[in-house]
C-alpha positions as CSV (number, residue, x, y, z in Angstrom):
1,X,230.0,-71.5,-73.7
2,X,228.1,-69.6,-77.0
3,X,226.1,-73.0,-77.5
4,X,225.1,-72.8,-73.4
5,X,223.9,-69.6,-73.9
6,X,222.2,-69.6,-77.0
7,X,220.7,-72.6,-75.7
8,X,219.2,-70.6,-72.7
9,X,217.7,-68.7,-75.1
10,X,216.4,-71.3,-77.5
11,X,215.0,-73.0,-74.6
12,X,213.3,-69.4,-73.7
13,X,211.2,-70.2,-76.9
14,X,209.7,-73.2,-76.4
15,X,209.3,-73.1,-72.4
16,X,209.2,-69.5,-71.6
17,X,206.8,-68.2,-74.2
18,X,204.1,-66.3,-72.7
19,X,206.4,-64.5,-70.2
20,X,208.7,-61.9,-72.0
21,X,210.2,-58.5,-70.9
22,X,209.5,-56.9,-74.0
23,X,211.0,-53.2,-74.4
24,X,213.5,-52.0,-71.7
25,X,215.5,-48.5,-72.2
26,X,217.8,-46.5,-70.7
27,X,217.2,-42.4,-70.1
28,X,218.7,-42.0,-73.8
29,X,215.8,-40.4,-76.4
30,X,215.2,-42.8,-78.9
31,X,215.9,-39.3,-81.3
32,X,219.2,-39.6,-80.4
33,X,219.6,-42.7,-82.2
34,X,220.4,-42.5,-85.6
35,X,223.1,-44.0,-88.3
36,X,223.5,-47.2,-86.1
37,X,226.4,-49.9,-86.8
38,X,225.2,-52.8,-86.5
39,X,226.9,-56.4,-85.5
40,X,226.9,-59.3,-87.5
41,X,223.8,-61.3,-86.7
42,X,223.3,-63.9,-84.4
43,X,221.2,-67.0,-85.4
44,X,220.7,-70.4,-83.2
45,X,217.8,-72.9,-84.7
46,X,217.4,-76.1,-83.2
47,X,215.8,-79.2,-84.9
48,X,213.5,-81.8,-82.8
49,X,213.3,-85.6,-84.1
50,X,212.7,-86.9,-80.8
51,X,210.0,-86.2,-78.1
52,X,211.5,-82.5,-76.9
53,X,215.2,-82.9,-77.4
54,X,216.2,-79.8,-79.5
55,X,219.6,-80.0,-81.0
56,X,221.4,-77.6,-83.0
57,X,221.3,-77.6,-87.0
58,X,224.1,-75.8,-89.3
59,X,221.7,-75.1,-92.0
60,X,218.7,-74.0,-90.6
61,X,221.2,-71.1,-88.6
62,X,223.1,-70.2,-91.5
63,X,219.5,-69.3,-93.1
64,X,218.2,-67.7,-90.3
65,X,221.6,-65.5,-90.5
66,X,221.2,-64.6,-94.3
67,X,217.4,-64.3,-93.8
68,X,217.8,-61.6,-90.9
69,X,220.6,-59.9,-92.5
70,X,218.8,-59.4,-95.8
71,X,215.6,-57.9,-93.4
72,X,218.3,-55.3,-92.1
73,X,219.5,-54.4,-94.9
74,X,216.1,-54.1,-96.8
75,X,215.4,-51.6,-94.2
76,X,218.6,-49.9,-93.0
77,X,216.8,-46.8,-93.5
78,X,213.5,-47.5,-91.6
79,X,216.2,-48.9,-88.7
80,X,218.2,-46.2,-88.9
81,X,221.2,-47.9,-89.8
82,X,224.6,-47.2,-91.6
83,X,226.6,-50.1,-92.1
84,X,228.2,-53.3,-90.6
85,X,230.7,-53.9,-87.9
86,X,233.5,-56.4,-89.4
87,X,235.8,-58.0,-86.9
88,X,239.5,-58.2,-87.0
89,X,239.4,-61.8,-87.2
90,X,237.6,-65.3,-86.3
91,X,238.6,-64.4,-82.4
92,X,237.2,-61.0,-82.3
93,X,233.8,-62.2,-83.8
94,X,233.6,-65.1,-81.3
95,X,234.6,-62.8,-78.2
96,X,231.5,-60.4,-79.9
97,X,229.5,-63.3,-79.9
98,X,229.8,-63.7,-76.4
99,X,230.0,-60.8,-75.0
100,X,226.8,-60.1,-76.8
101,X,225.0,-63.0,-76.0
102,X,226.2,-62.7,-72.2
103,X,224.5,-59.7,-72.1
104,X,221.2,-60.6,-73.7
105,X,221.1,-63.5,-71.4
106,X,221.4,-61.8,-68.5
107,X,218.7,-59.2,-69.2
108,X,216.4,-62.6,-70.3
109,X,216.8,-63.7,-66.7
110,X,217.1,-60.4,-64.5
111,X,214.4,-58.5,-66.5
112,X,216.0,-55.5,-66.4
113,X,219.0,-53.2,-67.7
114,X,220.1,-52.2,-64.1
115,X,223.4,-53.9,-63.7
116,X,224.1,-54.0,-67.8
117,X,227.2,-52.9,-68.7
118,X,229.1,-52.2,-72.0
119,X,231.2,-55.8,-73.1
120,X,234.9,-54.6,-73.4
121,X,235.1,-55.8,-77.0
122,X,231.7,-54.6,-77.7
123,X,232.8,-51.1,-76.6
124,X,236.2,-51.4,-78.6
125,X,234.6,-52.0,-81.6
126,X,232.0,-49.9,-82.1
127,X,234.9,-46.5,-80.5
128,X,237.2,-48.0,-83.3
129,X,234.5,-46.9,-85.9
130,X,234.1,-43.5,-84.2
131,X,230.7,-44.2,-83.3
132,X,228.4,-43.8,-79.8
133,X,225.9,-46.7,-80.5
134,X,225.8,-50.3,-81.6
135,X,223.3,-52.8,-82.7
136,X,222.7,-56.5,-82.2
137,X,220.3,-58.9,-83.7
138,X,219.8,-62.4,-82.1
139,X,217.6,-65.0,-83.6
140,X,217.0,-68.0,-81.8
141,X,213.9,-70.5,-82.8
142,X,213.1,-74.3,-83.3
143,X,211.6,-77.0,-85.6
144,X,210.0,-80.1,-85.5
145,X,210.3,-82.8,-87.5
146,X,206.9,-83.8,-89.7
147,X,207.5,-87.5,-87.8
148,X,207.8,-85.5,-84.7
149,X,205.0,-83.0,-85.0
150,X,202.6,-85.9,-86.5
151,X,203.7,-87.8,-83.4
152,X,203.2,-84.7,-80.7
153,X,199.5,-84.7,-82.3
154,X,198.3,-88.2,-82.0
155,X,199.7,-88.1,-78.8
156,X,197.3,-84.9,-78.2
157,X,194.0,-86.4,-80.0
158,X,194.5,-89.6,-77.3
159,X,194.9,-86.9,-74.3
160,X,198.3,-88.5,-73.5
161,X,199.6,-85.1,-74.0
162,X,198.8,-81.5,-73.8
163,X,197.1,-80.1,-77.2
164,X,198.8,-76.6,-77.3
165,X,202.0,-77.3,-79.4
166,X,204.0,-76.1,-82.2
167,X,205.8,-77.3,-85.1
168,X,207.7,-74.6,-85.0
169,X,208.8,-71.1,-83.8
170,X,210.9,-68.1,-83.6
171,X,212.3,-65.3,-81.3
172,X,214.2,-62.5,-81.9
173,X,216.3,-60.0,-79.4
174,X,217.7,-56.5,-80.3
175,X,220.0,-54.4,-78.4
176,X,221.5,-51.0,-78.7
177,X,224.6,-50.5,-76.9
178,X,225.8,-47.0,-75.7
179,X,229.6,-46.2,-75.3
180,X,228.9,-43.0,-74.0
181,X,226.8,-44.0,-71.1
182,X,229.0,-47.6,-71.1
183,X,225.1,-49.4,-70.8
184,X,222.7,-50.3,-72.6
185,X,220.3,-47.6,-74.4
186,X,217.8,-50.2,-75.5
187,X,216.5,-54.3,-75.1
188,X,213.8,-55.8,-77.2
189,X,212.5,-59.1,-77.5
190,X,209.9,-60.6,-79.9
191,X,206.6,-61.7,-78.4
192,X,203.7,-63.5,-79.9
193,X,202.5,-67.1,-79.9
194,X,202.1,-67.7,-83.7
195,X,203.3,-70.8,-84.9
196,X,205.5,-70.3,-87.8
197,X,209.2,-71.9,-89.3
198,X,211.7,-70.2,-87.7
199,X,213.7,-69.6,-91.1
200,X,210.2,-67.2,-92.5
201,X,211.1,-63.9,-93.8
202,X,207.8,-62.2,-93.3
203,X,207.8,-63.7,-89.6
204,X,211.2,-62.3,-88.8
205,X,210.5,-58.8,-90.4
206,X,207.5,-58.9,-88.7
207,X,208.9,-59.4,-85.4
208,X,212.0,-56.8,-86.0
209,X,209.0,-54.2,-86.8
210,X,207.3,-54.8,-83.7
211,X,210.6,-54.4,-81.8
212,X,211.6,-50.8,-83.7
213,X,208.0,-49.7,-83.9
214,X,207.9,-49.9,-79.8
215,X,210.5,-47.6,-79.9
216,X,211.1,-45.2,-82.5
C-alpha cells in the first residue's frame, strides 16, 4: 500500500507537472510555528530503462533520504526545527509512513486541506514528545537511463515523439501537522519544470526554500 501511494506521487512528477496546489494553510499564524519535530524523511526515486516504465530503485531512495535529511539538518534553524521523531519500532515507522503519505495523497488529489485530519499515529507521536506541531518531508522524483534518455531524443529529432522531456526530476511535499486543531496547519509542494537528477542537493534545498520561504 506505501509503494501505491508513493507511486501516485511519483507518477504526479512526470505526468502532472505543470498543475500543482502549491501552499495550502490552515487559520494557524505561521508565528506560531516554531521548534518543529520533524519525521523521518520520506524518499521514493524511480529509475526508467524502458520507454516510460518507472520502477523503484533502493539506492537512488536511500540517497535521496540522506541528501534531504542533511538539507534539514543544515538548516534546522532557518526551518525552525528542534529535533527528530524516532519511532518505537519498524511497525510504528511504517504505520507513520502511511499515515503520512495517505494524507499527502489525498491533498495531491482533492487540492485542498478541508477534510484533512490528524493520522492517529501521527497524533500519538508527536503528543508523546509534548509537542503541538509536526513535520514531514516527502521526496518523490525519477531517472532515466543514458540508453533511455538517448533513445527518448532520437525518437524526438524524427518527430516520432514529443520534444519536451526529461532525463530526470524531482518533487518534494512538506506538511505541518497540528494536534491542537487535530488538522493540518500547513501543505507545500515543489513546483518548477527544471530538469535536474533527483538525488541533487542544491535542487532539493532549493525546492525546500521555496516551500518555507512561501510561508514563513
Amino acid at each position: 500500500m506505501i509503494r501505491k501511494l508513493l507511486y501516485f506521487l511519483g507518477l504526479a512528477v512526470m505526468l502532472n507537472s505543470c498543475v500543482t496546489v502549491g501552499i495550502l494553510t490552515s487559520s494557524v499564524n505561521s508565528n506560531e510555528i516554531k521548534d518543529i519535530q520533524y519525521f523521518e524523511p520520506i524518499s521514493y526515486v524511480n529509475y526508467i530503462e524502458k520507454r516510460d516504465l518507472m520502477f523503484y530503485n533502493d539506492s537512488l531512495s536511500a540517497i535521496g533520504y540522506y541528501k534531504v535529511d542533511s538539507v534539514l539538518a543544515a538548516r534546522s534553524s532557518k526551518y525552525r526545527l528542534s529535533e527528530k521523531f524516532i519511532a518505537k519500532n519498524d511497525k510504528e515507522q511504517e504505520r507513520l509512513d502511511f499515515e503520512i503519505l495517505s494524507v499527502v495523497e489525498s491533498i495531491a488529489k482533492n487540492r485542498s486541506l478541508s477534510g484533512a485530519v490528524l493520522p492517529p499515529t501521527v497524533k500519538k507521536v508527536i503528543r508523546r514528545t509534548n509537542n503541538r506541531f509536526g513535520m514531514a518531508v516527502i521526496h518523490v522524483g525519477y531517472l532515466r537511463s543514458s540508453g533511455n534518455y538517448a533513445g527518448k531524443l532520437l525518437k524526438a529529432s524524427l518527430g516520432i515523439q514529443d520534444n519536451y522531456l526529461f532525463w530526470g526530476r524531482t518533487k518534494v511535499y512538506i506538511v505541518i501537522f497540528d494536534t491542537l486543531n487535530e488538522n493540518l496547519a500547513f501543505y507545500g509542494e515543489s513546483f518548477g519544470l527544471e530538469e535536474t537528477h533527483p538525488t541533487n542537493s542544491y535542487s532539493i534545498s532549493k525546492k525546500i526554500n521555496k516551500i518555507f520561504r512561501v510561508y514563513y
